[in-house]
Every structure is written in structure tokens, then in C-alpha cells.
RODO-2510 file (C-alpha; in nm, 4 decimals, decimal comma):
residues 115
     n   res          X          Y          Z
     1     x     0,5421    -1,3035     1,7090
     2     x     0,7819    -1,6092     1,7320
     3     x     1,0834    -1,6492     1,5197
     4     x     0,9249    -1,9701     1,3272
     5     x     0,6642    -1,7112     1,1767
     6     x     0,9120    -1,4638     1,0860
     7     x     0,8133    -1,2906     1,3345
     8     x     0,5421    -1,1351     1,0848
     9     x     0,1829    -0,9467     1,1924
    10     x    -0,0975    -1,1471     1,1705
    11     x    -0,2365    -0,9098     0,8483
    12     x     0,1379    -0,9874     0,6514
    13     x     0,0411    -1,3625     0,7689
    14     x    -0,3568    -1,3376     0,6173
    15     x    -0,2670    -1,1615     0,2920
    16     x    -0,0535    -1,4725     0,1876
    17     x    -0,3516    -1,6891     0,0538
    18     x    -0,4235    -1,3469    -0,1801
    19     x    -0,0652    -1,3534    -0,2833
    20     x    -0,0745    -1,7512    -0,3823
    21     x    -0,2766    -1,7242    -0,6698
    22     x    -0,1252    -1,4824    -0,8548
    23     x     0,2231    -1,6086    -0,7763
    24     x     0,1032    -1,9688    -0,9255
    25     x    -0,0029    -1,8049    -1,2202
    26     x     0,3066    -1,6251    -1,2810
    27     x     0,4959    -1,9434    -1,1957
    28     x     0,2511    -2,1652    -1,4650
    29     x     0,3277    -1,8624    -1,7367
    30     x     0,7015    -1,9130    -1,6634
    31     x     0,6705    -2,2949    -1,6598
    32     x     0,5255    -2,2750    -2,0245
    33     x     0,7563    -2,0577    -2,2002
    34     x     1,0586    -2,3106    -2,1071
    35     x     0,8382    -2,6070    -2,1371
    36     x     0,8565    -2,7336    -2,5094
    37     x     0,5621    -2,7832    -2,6704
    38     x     0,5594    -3,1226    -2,7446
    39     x     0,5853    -3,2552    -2,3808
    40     x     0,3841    -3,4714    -2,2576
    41     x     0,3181    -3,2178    -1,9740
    42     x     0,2492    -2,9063    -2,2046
    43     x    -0,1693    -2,9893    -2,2195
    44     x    -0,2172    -2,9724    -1,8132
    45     x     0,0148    -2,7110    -1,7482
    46     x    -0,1712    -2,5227    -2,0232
    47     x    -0,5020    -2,6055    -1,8889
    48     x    -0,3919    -2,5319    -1,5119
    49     x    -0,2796    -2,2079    -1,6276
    50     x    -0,6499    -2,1248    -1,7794
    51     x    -0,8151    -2,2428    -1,4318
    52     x    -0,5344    -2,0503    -1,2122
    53     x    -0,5613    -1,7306    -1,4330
    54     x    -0,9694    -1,7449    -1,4062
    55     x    -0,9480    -1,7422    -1,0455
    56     x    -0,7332    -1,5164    -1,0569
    57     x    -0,9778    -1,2461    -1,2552
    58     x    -1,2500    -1,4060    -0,9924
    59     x    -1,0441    -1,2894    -0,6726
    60     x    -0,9450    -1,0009    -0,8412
    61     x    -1,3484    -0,8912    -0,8886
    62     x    -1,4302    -1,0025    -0,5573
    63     x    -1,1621    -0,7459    -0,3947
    64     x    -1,2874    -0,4706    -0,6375
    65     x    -1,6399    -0,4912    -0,5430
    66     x    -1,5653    -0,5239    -0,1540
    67     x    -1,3163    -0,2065    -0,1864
    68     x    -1,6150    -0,0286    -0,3677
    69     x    -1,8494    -0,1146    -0,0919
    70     x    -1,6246    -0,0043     0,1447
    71     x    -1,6535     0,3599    -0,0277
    72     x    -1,9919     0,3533    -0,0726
    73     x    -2,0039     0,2660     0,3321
    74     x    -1,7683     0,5499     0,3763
    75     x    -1,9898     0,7556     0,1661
    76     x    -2,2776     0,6960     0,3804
    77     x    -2,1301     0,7682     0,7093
    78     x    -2,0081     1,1363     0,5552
    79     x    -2,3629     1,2174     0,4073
    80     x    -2,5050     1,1718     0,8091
    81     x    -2,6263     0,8378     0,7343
    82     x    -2,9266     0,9990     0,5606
    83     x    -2,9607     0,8139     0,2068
    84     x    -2,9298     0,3958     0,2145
    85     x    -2,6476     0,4280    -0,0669
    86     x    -2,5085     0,0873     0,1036
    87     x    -2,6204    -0,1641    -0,1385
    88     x    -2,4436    -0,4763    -0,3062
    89     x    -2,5795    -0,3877    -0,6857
    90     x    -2,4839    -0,0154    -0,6299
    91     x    -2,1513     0,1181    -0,7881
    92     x    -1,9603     0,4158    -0,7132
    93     x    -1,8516     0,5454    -1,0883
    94     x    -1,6893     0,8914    -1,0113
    95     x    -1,6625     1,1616    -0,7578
    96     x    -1,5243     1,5202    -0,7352
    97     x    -1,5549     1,8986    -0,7080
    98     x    -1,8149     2,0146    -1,0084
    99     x    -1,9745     2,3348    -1,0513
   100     x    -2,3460     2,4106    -1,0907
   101     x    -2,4671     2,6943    -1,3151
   102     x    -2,7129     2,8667    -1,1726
   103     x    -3,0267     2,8758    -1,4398
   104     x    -3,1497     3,2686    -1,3279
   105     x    -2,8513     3,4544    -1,2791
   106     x    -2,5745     3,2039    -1,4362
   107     x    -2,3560     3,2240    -1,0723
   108     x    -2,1286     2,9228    -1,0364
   109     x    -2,1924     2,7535    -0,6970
   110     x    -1,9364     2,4649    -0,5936
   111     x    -2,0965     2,1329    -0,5501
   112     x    -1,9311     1,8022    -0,4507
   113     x    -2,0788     1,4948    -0,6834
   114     x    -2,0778     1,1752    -0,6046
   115     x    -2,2184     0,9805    -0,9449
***
């Protein structure tokens, strides 16, 4: 809360390390296109711009599978806690409204599916 933070939340002040890496590898992609190519600098810059943009795709995973966690966790609490859906190797693909034919009399009957 004091004017040498900005006076920013805590959350604006912990999302900043997230930011970092892909501003550093928007910076590095900018930094080669007006670098020429035969300065002496033009190797590392390329290099740092292989290891930036891998981490990138590495934090980028990392906040994928947490968010789909997170769903699956939500998942679980709406289904009464019944199934253990909550694992690490499980993946949420799709959800939605279907309907289900029924095989004797061919009535539709609404059915929420969570795949």
C-alpha cells in the first residue's frame, strides 16, 4: 500500500515474476531483428533467446496443468466429492450438455459429460 510500490495489491505485485519471462523474450526477439548478424553479440543473444523462449513453453505448461487441476478439483467438489477425479496424470479434455438415446424406446434424455 505505500506510494514506493505503486501502491499496487500484493497479487499485481506476485504476477510480475510470470510477466518477466515473456517480456525478456519479446525484448531478445526485438534485440535480434536490429542486431546485425555479424556482431560479435548475435551468437549469445541467439542462444539466450532459445533458453528464455524454452522456459517460457516450461512456465507456460506448468500454469496449464495447475489451471486444469484446478477444474478437475472443482469438478470433484460439484459431483459430492464421490469419485477421486483429483489426480496429477488425469486431464480434463471436454465438457458439456450431450444427449443420450435411449436404446428401448429411442427418448432423448439430457446428460451433462464430463470426458
Amino acid at each position: 500500500k505505500e506510494k514506493v510500490c505503486g501502491n499496487l495489491t500484493l497479487q499485481h505485485h506476485m504476477l510480475e515474476p510470470v510477466q518477466r519471462i515473456p517480456r525478456y523474450e519479446m525484448l531478445l526477439k526485438d534485440y535480434l531483428r536490429k542486431l546485425p548478424q555479424d556482431s560479435l553479440d548475435w551468437k549469445d543473444a541467439e542462444k539466450s533467446l532459445e533458453i528464455i523462449s524454452t522456459a517460457a513453453s516450461h512456465s507456460n505448461s506448468a500454469i496449464r496443468k495447475m489451471e486444469n487441476l484446478k477444474k478437475l478439483l472443482e469438478i470433484y467438489e460439484m459431483l459430492g466429492e464421490e469419485e477421486d477425479i483429483v489426480n496429477p496424470s488425469n486431464e480434463l479434455i471436454k465438457e458439456g450438455q450431450i444427449l443420450k438415446l435411449a436404446a428401448r424406446n429411442t427418448s432423448a434424455q439430457e446428460r451433462y459429460l464430463f470426458l
